[in-house]
BATI-140331 format. One line per 5 residues: number of its first residue (from 1); their letters; for each residue y, z, x of N, C-alpha, C. Coordinates in steps of 0.1 Angstrom, whole numbers, plus 5000, padded with zeros to 4 digits. Layout:
// BATI-140331
NUM	A	Y Z X Y Z X Y Z X | ...
END
This chain:
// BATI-140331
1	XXXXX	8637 0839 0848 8641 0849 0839 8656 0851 0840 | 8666 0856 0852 8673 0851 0853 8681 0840 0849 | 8680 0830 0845 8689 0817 0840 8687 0818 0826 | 8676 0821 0818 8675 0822 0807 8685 0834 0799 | 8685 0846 0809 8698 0860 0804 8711 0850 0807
6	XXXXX	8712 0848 0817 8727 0840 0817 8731 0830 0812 | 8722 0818 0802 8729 0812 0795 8730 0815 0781 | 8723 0823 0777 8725 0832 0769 8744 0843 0767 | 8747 0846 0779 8756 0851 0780 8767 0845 0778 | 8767 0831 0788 8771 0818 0783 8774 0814 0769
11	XXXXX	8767 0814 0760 8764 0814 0747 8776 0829 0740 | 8771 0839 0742 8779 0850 0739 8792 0846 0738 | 8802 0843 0752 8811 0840 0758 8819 0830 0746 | 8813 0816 0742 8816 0805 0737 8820 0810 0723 | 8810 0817 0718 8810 0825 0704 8826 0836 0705
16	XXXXX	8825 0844 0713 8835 0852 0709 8851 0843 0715 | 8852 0833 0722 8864 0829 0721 8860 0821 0714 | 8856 0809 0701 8859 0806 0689 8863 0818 0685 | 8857 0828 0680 8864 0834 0669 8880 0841 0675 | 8879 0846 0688 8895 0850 0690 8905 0834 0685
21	XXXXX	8897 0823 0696 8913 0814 0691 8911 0812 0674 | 8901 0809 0666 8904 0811 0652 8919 0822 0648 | 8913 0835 0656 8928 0840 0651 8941 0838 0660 | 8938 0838 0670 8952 0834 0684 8960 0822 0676 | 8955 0814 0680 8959 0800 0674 8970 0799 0665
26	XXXXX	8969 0802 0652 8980 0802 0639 8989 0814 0644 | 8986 0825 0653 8999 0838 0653 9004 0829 0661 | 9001 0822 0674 9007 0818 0686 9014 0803 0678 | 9011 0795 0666 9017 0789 0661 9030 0793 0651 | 9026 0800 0649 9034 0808 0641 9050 0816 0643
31	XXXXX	9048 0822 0659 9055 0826 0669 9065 0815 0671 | 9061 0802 0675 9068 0792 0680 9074 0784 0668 | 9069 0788 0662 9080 0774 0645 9092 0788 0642 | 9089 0805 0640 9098 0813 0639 9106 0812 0651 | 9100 0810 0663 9112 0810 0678 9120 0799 0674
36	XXXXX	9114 0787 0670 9123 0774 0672 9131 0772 0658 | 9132 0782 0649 9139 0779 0635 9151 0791 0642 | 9148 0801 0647 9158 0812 0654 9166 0805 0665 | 9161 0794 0671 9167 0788 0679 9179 0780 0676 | 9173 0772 0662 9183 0765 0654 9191 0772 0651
41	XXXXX	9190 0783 0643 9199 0791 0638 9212 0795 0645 | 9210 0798 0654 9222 0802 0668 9225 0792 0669 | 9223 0780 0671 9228 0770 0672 9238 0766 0661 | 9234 0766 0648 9243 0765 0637 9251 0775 0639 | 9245 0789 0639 9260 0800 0637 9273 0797 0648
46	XXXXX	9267 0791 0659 9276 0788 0672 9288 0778 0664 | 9277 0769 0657 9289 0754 0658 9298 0758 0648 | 9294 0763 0636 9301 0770 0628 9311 0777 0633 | 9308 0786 0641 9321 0798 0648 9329 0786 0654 | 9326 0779 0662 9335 0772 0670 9345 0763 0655
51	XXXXX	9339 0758 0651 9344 0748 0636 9356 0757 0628 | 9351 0776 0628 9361 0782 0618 9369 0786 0625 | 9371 0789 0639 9380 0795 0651 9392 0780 0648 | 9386 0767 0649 9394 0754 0652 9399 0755 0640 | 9394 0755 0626 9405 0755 0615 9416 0767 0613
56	XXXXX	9412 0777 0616 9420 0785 0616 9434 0785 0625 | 9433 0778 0633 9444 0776 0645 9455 0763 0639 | 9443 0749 0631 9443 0741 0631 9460 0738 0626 | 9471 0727 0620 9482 0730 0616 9480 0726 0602 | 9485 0733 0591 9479 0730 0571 9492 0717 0566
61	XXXXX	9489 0705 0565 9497 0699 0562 9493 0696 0547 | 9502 0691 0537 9497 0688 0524 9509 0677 0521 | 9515 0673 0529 9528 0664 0522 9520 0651 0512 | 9510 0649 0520 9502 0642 0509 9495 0641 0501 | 9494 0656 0494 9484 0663 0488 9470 0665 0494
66	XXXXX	9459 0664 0480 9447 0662 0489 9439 0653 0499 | 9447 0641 0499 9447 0628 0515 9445 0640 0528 | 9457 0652 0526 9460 0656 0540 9450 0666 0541 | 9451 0675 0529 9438 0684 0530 9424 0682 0534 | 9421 0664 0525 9403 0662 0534 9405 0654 0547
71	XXXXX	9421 0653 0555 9420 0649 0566 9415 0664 0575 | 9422 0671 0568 9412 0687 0578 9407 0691 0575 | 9398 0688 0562 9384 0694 0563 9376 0681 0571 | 9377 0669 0572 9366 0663 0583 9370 0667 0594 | 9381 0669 0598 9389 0670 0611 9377 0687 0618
76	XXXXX	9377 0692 0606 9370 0708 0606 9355 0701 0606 | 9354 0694 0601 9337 0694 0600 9329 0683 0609 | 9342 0677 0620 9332 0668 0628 9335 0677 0645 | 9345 0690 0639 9347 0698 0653 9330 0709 0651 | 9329 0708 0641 9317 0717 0636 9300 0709 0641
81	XXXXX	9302 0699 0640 9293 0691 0644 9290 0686 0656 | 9300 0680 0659 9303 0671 0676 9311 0677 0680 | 9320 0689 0678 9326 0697 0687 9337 0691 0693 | 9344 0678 0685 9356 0673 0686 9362 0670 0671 | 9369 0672 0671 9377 0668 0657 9378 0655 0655
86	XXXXX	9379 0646 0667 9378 0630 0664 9367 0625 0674 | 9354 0628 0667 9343 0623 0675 9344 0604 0678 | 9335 0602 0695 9337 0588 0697 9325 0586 0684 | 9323 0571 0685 9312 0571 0672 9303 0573 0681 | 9295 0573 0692 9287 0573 0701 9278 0587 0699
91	XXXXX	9289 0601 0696 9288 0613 0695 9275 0619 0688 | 9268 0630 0696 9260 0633 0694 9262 0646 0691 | 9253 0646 0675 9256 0663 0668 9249 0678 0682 | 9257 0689 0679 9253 0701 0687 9244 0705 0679 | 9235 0699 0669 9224 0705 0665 9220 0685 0656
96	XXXXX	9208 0688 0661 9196 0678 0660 9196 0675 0646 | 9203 0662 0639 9203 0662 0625 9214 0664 0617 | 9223 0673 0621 9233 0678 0620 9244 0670 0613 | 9249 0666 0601 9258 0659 0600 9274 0665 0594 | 9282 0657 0595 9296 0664 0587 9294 0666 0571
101	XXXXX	9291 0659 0564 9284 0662 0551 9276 0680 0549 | 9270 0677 0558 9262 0696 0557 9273 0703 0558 | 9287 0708 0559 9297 0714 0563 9305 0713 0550 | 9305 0727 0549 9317 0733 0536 9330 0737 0546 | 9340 0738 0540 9351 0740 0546 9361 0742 0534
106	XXXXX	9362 0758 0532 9364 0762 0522 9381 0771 0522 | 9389 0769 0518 9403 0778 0518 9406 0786 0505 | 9406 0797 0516 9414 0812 0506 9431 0808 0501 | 9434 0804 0492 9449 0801 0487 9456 0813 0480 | 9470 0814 0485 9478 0821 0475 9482 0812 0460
111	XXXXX	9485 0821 0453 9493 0814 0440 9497 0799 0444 | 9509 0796 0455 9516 0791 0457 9514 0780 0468 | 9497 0782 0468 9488 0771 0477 9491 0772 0491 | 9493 0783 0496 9496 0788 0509 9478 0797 0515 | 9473 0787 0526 9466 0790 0529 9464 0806 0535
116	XXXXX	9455 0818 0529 9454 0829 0539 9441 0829 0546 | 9426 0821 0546 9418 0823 0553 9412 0810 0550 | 9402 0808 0560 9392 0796 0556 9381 0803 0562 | 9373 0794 0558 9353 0799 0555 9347 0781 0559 | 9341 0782 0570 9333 0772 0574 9318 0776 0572
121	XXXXX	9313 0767 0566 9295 0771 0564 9284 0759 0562 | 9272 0761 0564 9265 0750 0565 9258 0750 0546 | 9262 0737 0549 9262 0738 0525 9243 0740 0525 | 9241 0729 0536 9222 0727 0533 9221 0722 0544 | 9209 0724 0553 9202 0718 0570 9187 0726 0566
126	XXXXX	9178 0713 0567 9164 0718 0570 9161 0715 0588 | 9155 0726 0587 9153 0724 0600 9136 0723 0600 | 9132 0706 0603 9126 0699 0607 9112 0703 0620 | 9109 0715 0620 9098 0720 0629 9085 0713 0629 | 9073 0716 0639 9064 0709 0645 9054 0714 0629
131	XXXXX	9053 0729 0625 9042 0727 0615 9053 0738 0601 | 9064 0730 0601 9066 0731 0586 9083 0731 0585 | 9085 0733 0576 9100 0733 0572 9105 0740 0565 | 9122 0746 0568 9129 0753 0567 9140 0752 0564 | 9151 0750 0551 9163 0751 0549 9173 0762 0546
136	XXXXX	9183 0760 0555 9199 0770 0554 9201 0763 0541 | 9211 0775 0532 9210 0768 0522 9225 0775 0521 | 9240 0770 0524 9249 0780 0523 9246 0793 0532 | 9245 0792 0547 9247 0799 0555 9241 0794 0572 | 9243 0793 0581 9255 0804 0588 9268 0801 0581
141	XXXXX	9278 0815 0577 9288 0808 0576 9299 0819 0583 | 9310 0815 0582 9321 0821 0593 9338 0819 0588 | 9343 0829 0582 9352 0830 0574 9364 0834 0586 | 9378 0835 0586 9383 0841 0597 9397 0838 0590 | 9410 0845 0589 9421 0843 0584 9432 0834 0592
146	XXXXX	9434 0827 0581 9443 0813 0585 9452 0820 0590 | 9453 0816 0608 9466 0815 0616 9473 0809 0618 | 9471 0797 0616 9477 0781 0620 9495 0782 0614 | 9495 0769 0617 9511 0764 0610 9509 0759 0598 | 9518 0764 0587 9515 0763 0575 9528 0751 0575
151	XXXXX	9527 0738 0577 9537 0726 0572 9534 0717 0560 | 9537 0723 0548 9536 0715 0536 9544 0701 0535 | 9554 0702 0546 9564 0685 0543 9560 0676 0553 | 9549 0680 0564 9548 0671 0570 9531 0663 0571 | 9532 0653 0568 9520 0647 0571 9509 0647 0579
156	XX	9497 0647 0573 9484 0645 0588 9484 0628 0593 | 9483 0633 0606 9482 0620 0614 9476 0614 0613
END
């Protein structure tokens, strides 16, 4: 009599954890794709801050026109990525995927084409998770006012 109540109970047991992991399961999935897209996220807003801090310092040359200008927006957008301005080619992005292309690098101009701020931001990044996906679409971004040296007659290197 005994073994027949207890596998019975057995049976009880089996039944009510199906139905808890039915619902555990997708919240505890669910938890981990929002932790790991939050994870990305910091990650982007980081590289981004480091990317607008570097242009803002960076020196505005234009003797060449726009040559010199998109030499510092890559110069801004592979410090945003690989966290050097002149990555080896070897260089691995600070965020998984990550390329200089995703990277706006955007300047506040006076009348007279005198830089007063720049705005680094990520244009588009999906972030690539275990059960779905998620794209920045024009954000993190990170604006901060042009301190640098403003040298219009001298060339980028």
């Amino acid at each position: 009599m005994r073994n027949a109540r207890n596998s019975r109970r057995r049976g009880n047991a089996f039944i009510e954890f199906a139905l808890a992991a039915g619902l555990l399961l997708p919240v505890m999935m669910g938890t981990f794709q929002f932790g790991y897209t939050l994870y990305t996220y910091n990650l982007l807003q980081s590289a981004v801050s480091n990317g607008g801090r570097y242009a803002a310092y960076r020196t505005y040359r234009a003797a060449s026109g726009q040559t010199d200008v998109n030499k510092f927006r890559l110069a801004v957008q592979n410090m945003t990525v690989y966290g050097s301005p002149y990555p080896a080619s070897n260089s691995v992005a600070v965020v998984k995927g990550l390329k200089p292309a995703d990277i706006d690098v955007l300047f506040t101009l006076t009348a007279t084409q005198i830089p007063t701020a720049v705005t680094v931001r990520v244009n588009s990044y999906t972030v690539d998770g275990v059960f779905g996906k998620y794209t920045f679409a024009g954000y993190p971004t990170f604006t901060m006012p042009y301190l640098g040296r403003y040298a219009p007659e001298e060339s980028e290197p």
